[in-house]
C-alpha positions as CSV (number, residue, x, y, z in Angstrom):
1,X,-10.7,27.9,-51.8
2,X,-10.7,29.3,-48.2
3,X,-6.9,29.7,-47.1
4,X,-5.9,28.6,-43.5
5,X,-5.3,31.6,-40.8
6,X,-1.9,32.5,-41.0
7,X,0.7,29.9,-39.6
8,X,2.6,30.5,-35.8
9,X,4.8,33.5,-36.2
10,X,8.5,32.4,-37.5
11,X,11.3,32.9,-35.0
12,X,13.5,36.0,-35.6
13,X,16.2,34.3,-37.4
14,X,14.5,32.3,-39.0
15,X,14.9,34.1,-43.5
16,X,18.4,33.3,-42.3
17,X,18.0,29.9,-41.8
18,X,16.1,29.2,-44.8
19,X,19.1,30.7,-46.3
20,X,21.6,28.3,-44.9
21,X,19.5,25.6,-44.5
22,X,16.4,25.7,-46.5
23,X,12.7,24.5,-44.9
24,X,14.2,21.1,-43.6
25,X,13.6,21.1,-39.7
26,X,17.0,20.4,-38.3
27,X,18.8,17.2,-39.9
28,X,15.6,15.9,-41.1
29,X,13.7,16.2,-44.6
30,X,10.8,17.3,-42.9
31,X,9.5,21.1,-43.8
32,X,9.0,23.8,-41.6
33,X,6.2,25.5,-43.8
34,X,4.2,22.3,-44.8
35,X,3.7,21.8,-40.3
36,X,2.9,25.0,-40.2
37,X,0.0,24.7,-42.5
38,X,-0.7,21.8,-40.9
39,X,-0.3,23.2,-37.5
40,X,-2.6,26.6,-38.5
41,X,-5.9,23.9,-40.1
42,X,-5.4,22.6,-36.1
43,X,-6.0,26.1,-35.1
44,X,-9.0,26.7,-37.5
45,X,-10.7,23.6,-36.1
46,X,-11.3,24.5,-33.1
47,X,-11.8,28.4,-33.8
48,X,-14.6,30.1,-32.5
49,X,-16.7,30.1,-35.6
50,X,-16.2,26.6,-35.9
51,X,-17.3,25.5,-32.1
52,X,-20.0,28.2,-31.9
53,X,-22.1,25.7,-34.4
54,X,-25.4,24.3,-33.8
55,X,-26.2,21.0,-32.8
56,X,-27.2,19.2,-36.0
57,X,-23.8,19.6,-36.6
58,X,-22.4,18.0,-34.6
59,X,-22.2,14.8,-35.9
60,X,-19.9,16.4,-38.9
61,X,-17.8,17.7,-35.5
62,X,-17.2,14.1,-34.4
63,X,-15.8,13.0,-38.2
64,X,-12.3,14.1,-38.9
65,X,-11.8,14.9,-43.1
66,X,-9.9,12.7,-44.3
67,X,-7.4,14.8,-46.0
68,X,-6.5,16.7,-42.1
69,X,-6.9,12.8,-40.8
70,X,-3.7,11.8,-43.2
71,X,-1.4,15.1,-42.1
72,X,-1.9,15.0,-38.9
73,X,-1.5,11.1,-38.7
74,X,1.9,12.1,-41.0
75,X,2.9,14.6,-38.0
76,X,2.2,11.9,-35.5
77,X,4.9,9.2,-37.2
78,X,7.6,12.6,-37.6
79,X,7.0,13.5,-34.0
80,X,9.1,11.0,-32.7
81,X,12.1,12.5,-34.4
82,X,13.5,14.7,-31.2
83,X,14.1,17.7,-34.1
84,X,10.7,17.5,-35.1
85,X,9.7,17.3,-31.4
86,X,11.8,20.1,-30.5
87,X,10.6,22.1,-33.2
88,X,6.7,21.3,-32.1
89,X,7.7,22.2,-28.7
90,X,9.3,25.6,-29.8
91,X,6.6,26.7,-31.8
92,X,3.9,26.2,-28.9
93,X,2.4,23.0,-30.7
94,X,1.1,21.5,-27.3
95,X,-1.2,24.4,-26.3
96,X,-2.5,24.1,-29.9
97,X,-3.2,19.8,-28.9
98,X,-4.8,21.4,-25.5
99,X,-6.9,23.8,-27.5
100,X,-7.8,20.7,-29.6
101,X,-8.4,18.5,-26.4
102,X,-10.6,20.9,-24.6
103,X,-13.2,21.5,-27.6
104,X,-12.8,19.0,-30.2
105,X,-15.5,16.3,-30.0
106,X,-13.6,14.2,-32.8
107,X,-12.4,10.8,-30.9
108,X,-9.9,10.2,-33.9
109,X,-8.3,14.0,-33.5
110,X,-8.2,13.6,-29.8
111,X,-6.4,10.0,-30.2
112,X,-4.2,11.6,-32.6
113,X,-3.3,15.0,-30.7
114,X,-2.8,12.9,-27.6
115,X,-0.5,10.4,-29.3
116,X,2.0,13.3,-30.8
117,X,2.1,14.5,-27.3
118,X,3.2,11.0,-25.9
119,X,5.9,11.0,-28.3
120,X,7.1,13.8,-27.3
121,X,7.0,13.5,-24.5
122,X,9.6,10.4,-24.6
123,X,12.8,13.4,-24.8
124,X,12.9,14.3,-21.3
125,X,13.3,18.2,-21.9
126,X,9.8,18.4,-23.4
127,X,8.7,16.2,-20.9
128,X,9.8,18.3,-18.3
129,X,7.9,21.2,-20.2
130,X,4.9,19.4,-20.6
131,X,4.7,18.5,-17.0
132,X,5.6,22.0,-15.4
133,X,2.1,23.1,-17.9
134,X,-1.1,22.9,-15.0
135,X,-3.6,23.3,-17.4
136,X,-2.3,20.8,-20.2
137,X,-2.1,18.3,-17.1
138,X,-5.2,18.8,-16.3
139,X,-6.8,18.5,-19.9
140,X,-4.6,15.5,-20.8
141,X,-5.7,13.7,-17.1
142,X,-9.4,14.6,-18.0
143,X,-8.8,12.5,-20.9
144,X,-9.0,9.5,-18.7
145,X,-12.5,10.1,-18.7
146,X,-13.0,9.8,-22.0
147,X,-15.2,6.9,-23.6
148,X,-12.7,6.4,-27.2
149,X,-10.2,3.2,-26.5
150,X,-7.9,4.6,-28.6
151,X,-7.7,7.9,-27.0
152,X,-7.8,6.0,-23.5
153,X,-4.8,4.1,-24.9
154,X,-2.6,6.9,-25.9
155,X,-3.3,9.0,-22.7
156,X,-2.0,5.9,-20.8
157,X,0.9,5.5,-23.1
158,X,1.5,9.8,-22.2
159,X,1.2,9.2,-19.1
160,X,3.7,6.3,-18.5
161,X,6.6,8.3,-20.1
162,X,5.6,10.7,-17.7
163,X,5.8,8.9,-14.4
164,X,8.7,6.7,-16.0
165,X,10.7,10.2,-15.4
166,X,12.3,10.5,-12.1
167,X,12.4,14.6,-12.7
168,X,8.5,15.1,-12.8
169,X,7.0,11.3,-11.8
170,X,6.1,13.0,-8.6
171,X,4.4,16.0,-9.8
172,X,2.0,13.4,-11.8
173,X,1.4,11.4,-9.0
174,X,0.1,14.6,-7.4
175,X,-2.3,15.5,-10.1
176,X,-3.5,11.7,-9.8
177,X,-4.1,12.2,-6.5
178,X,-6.2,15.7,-6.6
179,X,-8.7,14.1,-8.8
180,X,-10.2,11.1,-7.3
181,X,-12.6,10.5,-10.2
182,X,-10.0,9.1,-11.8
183,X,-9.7,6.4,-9.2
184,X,-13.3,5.5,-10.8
185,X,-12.6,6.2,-14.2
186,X,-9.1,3.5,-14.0
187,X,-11.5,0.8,-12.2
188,X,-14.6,1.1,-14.8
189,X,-12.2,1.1,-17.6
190,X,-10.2,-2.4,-15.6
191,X,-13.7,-4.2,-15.1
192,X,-15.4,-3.5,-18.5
193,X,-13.3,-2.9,-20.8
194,X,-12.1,-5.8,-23.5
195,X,-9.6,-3.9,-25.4
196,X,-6.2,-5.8,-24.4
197,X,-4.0,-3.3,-25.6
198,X,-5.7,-0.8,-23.5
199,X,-5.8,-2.9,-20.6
200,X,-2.0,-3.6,-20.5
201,X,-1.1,-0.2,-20.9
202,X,-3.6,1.2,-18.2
203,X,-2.4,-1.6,-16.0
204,X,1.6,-0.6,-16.2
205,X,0.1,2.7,-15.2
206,X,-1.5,1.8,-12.1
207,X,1.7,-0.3,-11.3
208,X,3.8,2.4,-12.1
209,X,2.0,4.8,-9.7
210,X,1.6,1.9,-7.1
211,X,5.3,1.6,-7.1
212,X,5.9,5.3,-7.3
213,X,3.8,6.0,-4.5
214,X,2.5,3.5,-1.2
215,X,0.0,6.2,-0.2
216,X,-1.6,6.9,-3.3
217,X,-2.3,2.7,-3.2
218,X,-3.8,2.7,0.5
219,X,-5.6,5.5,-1.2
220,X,-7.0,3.6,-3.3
221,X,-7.7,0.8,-2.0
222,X,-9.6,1.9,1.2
223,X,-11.5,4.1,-1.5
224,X,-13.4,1.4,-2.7
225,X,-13.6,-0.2,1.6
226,X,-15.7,3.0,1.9
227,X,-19.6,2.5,2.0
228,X,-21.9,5.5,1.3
229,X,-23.4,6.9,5.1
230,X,-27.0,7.8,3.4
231,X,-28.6,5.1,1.3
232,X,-29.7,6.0,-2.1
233,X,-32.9,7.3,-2.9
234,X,-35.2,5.7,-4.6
235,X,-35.8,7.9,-7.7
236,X,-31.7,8.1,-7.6
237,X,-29.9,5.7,-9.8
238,X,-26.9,4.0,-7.5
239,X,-23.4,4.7,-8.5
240,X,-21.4,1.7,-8.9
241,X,-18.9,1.5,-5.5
242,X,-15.4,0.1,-7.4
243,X,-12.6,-2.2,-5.7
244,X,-9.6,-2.3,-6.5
245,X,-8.6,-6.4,-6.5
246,X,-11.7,-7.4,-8.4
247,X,-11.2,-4.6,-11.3
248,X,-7.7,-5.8,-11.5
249,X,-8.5,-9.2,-11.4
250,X,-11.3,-8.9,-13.8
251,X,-8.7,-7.2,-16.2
252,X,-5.9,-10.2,-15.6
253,X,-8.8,-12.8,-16.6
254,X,-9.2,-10.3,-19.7
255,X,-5.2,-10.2,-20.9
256,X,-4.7,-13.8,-20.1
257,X,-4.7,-15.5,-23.2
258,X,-4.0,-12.7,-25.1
259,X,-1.0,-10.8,-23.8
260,X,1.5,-13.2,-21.5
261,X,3.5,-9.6,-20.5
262,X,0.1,-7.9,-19.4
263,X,-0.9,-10.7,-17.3
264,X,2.5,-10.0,-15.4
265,X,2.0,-6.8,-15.2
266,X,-1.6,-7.0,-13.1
267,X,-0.1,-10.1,-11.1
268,X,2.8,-7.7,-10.2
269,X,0.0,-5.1,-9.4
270,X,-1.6,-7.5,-7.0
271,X,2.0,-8.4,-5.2
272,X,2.4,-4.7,-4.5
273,X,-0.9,-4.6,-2.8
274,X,-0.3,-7.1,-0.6
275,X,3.1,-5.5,0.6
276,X,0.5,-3.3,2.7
277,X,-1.3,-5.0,5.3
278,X,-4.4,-3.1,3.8
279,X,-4.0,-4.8,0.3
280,X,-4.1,-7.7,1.7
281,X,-7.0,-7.7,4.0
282,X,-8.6,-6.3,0.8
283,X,-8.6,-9.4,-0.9
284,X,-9.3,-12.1,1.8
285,X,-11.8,-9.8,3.6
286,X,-14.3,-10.4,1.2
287,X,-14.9,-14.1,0.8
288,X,-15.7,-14.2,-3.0
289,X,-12.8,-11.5,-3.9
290,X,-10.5,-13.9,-2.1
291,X,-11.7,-17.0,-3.4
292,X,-11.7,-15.3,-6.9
293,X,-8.0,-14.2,-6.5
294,X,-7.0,-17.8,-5.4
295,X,-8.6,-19.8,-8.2
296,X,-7.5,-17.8,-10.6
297,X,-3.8,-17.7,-9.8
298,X,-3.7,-21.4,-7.8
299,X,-4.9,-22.4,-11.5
300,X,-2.1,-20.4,-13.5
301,X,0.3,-21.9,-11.5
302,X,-1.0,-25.7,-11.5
303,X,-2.3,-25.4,-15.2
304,X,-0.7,-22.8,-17.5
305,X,2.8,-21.9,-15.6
306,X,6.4,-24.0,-15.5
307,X,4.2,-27.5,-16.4
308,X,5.8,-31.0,-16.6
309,X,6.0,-31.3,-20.3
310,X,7.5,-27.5,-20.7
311,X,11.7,-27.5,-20.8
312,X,13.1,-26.4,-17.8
313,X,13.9,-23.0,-19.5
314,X,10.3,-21.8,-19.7
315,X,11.1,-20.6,-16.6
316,X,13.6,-17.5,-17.7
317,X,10.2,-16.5,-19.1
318,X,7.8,-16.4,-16.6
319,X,10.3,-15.9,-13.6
320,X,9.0,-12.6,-12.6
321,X,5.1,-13.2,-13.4
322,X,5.8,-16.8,-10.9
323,X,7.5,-14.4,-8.6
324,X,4.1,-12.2,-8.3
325,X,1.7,-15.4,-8.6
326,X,3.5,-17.0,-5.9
327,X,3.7,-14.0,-3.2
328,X,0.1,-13.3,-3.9
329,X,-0.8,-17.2,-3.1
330,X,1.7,-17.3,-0.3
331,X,0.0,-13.9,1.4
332,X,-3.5,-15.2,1.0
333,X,-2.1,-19.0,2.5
334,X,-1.3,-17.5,6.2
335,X,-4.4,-16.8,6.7
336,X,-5.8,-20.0,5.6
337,X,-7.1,-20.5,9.1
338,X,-9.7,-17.3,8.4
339,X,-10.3,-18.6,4.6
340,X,-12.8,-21.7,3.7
341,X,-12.0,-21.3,0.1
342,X,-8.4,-22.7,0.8
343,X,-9.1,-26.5,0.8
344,X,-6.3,-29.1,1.9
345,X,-6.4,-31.5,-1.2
346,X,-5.0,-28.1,-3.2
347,X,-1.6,-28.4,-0.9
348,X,-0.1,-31.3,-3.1
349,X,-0.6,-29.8,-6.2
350,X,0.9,-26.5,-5.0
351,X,4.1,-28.7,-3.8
352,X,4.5,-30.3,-7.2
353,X,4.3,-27.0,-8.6
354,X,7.0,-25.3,-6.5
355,X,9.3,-28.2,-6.5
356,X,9.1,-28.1,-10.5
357,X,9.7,-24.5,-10.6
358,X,13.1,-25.2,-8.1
359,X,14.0,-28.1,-10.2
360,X,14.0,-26.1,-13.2
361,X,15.9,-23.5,-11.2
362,X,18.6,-26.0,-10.7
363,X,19.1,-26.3,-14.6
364,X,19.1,-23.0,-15.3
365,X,21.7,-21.9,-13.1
366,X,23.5,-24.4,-14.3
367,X,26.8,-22.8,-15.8
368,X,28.3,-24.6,-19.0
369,X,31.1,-26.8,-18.7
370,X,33.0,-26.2,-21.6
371,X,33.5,-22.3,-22.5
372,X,35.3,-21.7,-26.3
373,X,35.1,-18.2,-26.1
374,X,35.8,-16.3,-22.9
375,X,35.3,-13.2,-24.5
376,X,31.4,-14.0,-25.2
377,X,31.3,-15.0,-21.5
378,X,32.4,-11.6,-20.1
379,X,30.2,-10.2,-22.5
380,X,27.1,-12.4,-21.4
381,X,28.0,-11.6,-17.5
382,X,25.6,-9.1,-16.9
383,X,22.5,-10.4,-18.4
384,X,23.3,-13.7,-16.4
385,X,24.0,-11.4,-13.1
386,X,20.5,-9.8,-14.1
387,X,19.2,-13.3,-14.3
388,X,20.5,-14.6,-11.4
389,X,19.2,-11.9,-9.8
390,X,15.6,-12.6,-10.5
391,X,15.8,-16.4,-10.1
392,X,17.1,-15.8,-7.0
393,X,13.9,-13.5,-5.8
394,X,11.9,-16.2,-6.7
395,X,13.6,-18.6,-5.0
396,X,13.2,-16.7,-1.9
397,X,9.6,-16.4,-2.7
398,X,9.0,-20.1,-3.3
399,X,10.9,-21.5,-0.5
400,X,9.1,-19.2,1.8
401,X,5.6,-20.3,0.7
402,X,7.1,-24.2,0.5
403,X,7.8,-23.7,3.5
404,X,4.2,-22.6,4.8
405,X,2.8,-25.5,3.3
406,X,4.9,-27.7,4.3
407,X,4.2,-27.1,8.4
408,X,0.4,-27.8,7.8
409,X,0.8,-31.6,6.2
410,X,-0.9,-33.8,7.5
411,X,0.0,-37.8,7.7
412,X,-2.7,-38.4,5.4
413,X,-1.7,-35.8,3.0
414,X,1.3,-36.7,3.0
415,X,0.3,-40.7,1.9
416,X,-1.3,-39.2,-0.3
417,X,1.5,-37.2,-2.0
418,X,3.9,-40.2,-1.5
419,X,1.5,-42.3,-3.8
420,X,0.9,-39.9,-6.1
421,X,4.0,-38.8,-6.7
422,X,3.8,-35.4,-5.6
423,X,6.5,-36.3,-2.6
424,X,8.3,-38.9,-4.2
425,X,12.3,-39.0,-3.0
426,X,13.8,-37.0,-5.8
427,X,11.1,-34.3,-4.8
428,X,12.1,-34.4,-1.5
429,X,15.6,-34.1,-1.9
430,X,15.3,-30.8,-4.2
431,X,13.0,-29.3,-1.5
432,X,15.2,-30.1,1.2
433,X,18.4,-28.7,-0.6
434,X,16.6,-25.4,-1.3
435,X,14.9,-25.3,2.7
436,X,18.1,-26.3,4.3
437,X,19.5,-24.6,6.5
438,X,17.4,-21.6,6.9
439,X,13.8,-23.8,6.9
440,X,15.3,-26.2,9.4
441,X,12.6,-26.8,12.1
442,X,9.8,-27.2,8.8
443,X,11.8,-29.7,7.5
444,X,12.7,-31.7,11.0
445,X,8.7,-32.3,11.9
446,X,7.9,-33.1,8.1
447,X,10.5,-35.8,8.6
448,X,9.0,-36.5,11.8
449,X,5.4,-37.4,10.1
450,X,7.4,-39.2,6.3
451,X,8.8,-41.4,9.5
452,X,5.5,-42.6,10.2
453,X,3.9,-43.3,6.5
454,X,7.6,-44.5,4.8
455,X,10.5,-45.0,7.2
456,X,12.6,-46.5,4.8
457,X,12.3,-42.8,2.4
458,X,12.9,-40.9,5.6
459,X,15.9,-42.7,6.8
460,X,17.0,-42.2,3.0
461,X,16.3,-38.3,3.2
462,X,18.5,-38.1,6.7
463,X,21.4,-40.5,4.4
464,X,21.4,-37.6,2.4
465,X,21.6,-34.7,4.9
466,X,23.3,-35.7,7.7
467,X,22.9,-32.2,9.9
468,X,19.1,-33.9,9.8
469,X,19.8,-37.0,11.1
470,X,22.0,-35.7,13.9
471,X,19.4,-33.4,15.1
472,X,16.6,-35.5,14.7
């Protein structure tokens, strides 16, 4: 049997610490010599011999023996051990992965190679290495390209332990930047792809780098405003021209039933574009990217989120995702005047949905009235402060776009919404207890038109909140 090339040199000290400590790497069981051999059949695969071979080979290139498949998968689990990551790291294992990255045509070797690298990665002093290394940045971005999911998935997974670390986020969102192919590559992979897992992962990447960075976004999204000057020709085949709010929508619709956290992750994606007046003109620009983006998220609020037969505490749940849904709707809604996708008739159930979602508020703020154990409510403070801190955020968010909706009643939607039940006096009151004071002058003109369709529950409503009823 052929023997592997001889294993990475041993440090200097190292007879002396197979004296004292025998193979085990650090405080684990794990031995140094069996990684190296495992380490050094890495090496051989992607030799010069072995890549120089001719192409009816290459099919055997693409297959992984199964033997390598199970040691290498073996170094993948002990890799997230920070000795065994250390010890990788010290004994130059990453340029080995790069050497494996830049010529292997194996998708399972590449997945693999990628994945010991993202763990890592996760111990911030190898991620700091791995990030100061050019050339393993650029091979592990080029990996984006790839076609394998699960290589796709792992180089995501790298690359949001990367940006997740203040010391070298920045120098990632760089890289990002000098390669605008990848700007393709994220969309395709967004708009095409139906691998959920994938999807989430690539998505809290492009939020990541969204929130990292506001001009890489208008980057990207006046990257896919821009139209080709010359048109095609005709024996050329037309590149697809990719936009951003479709792609992302297209991979929200995907993740929807599937994954609940990765449909908050693209809804949080879309809030962030519309924080730029760019993001938003990019979705209600185009009519059918803006009516797209409104049925999809007027339905997740009126038909999936917060509903009348879910308890009230369904909302500690989806807090954040309503948050996102909700500024998205309520950017979109100003310009209502420009959009013909916004009908009227969709106002009511938007009320109903926003007055639920304060109700529920209302309970879960709450505080219990009897306490046995003070102890476990000192200890409980900061997840409720953490709470609070969210509900409060989409409070804000809510009574804003209440607010907005509110101003454009009319008398007939309104007698509509008092005999449906949308607007009935319990309704009323819990949106005029969240409005009040800072909504004021919204409040005083919808009270102005309830006079005229139901005096008797507007002199109620002004009962109930006298500062109305004096100033009105």
């Amino acid at each position: 049997m052929d023997r592997n090339p001889s294993p990475p040199l041993p440090s200097r000290d190292q007879d002396e610490e197979e004296g004292a400590g025998g193979d085990c790497i650090g405080s684990t069981v794990y031995s140094k010599h069996w990684l190296f051999g495992v380490l050094s059949g890495l090496i051989q695969i992607v030799s010069p011999e072995n890549t120089k071979s001719s192409s009816d080979d290459e099919e055997q290139q693409m297959e992984l023996d199964e033997e390598m498949e199970n040691e290498i998968c073996r170094v993948w689990d002990m890799s997230m051990d920070e000795d065994v990551a250390l010890f990788l790291q010290e004994f130059n294992a990453p340029d080995i992965f790069m050497g494996v990255l830049a010529k292997s045509k194996c998708p399972r070797l590449r997945e693999i190679c990628v994945g010991i690298l993202g763990n890592m990665a996760c111990f911030q002093e190898i991620c700091v290495s791995i990030s100061s290394d050019k050339n393993l940045g650029q091979v592990l971005l080029h990996c984006l390209y790839d076609s394998d999911p699960p290589t796709l998935l792992e180089t995501s997974r790298l690359l949001l332990t990367c940006l997740s670390q203040t010391e070298v986020a920045s120098v990632w969102v760089e890289r990002i930047r000098e390669y605008p192919a990848i700007y393709d590559s994220i969309c395709f992979i967004m708009s095409s792809s139906t691998n959920v897992d994938l999807l989430v992962k690539l998505g809290e990447v492009v939020d990541k780098l969204f929130d990292l960075d506001e001009k890489l976004m208008l980057e990207w999204i006046r990257h896919g405003a821009v139209q080709p000057l010359d048109p095609p020709q005709e024996d050329s085949e037309e590149q697809p021209v990719f936009k951003i709010v479709p792609c992302v929508l297209e991979a929200a619709k995907q993740v929807r039933s599937e994954n609940p956290e990765g449909l908050d992750v693209y809804m949080h994606i879309l809030q962030l574009l519309t924080t730029v007046d760019d993001g938003i003109q990019a979705i209600v620009q185009c009519p059918d990217t803006g009516k797209d983006t409104w049925n999809l998220l007027f339905d997740l609020v009126c038909h999936e989120f917060c509903q009348s037969d879910d308890p009230p505490i369904i909302l500690q749940e989806q807090k954040t995702v309503l948050a996102s849904v909700y500024s998205v709707l309520s950017a979109i809604y100003v310009s209502r005047a420009e959009q013909e996708y916004l009908k009227m008739e969709e106002d009511l159930p938007l009320i109903d949905s926003l007055i639920r979602v304060l109700q529920n508020m209302e309970h879960c703020q709450k505080k219990p009235e009897n306490s046995a154990d003070s102890n476990a409510e000192e200890t409980k403070k900061p997840d409720l402060t953490q709470d609070d801190f969210h509900l409060k955020i989409l409070k804000d968010i809510s009574c804003e776009f209440l607010s907005n909706i509110f101003q454009v009643l009319t008398k007939e939607t309104v007698a509509q919404g008092l005999k449906e039940g949308q607007l009935s006096k319990q309704k009323c009151s819990c949106a005029f207890q969240n409005l009040l004071p800072f909504y004021s002058p919204v409040i005083e003109d919808f009270l102005k038109i309830l006079h005229e369709v139901d005096k008797t529950l507007a002199d109620d409503l002004e009962e109930s909140f006298p500062s109305l009823k004096v100033q009105t």
